[in-house]
Phi, psi and omega in degrees: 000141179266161177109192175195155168200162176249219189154122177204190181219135164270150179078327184315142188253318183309075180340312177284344184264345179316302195287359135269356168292320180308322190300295210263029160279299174294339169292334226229359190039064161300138173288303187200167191236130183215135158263196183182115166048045151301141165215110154202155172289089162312287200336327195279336211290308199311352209281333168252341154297066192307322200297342201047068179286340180307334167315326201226330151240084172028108177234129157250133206234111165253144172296311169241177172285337185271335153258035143314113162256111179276150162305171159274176216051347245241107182268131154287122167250092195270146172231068158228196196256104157217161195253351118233078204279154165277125185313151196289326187327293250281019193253146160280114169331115156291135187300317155261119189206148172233115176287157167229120205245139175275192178268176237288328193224068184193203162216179142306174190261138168302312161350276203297347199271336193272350170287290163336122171292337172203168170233145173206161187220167181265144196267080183233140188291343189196160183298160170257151173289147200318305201290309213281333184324312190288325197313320188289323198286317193275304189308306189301296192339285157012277163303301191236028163259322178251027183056059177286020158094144170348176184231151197234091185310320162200194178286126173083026173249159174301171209261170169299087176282347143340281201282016187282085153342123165284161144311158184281137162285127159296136199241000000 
């Protein structure tokens, strides 16, 4: 895939959910994993990393948003339920992005909403929990930075090129 992206939380209290965020970051080939101003038990995160993804992706643990550091280029991308957040279907990825999700019992902070080059939220009747947020959010990214081709109605039938997408063009 061209491009990188990162996945984090501002705020997270939760071990667990750091260490599915982490898990499944490294599945989905997060460049990095970053908190900003965590109150959580590291001891606890491996109890749901099973992969010790930290072995294999970067986790950067900043204190505030002001020693937040991004590559350059590197676009913030807040991910919450605002109304005006742009829905994720209709959002184009940036090929360098860092998503940021708030916490567990929270929203983000305006600082951060005011850092984000954009907001985009998952089109949920209510929040989802910070891991699976994220997961859907590493997931779209997925779908529509590579294409993955027609959809495949059962095994061994052609695939439906109706419901078949292109990838989104990057300009």
């Amino acid at each position: 895939m061209r491009g990188y992206f990162g996945i984090g939380a501002e705020r997270i209290s939760k071990a667990m959910n750091l260490g599915a965020v982490l898990r499944t970051g490294h599945a989905f080939g997060a460049s990095f994993v970053f908190t900003v101003a965590a109150h959580h038990r590291t001891r606890e995160v491996a109890l749901s990393d099973t992969a010790r993804s930290d072995a294999h992706v970067p986790l950067y643990e900043w204190a505030s948003l002001a020693e937040m550091r991004l590559p350059k280029g590197c676009a913030l991308v807040g991910v919450e339920l605002d109304a005006r957040a742009v829905e994720l279907p209709r959002f184009r990825h940036p090929l360098q992005a860092a998503y940021i999700l708030g916490p567990e019992k929270g929203e983000l902070s305006g600082d951060a909403k005011a850092l984000c080059t954009q907001i985009v939220k998952i089109p949920t009747r209510f929040c989802v929990n910070l891991s699976v947020a994220a997961a859907i959010v590493m997931y779209d990214r997925l779908l529509s930075l590579e294409g993955k081709g027609p959809r495949i109605a059962r095994p061994g039938a052609p695939p439906d090129a109706a419901s078949w997408t292109a990838p989104r063009r990057r300009d």
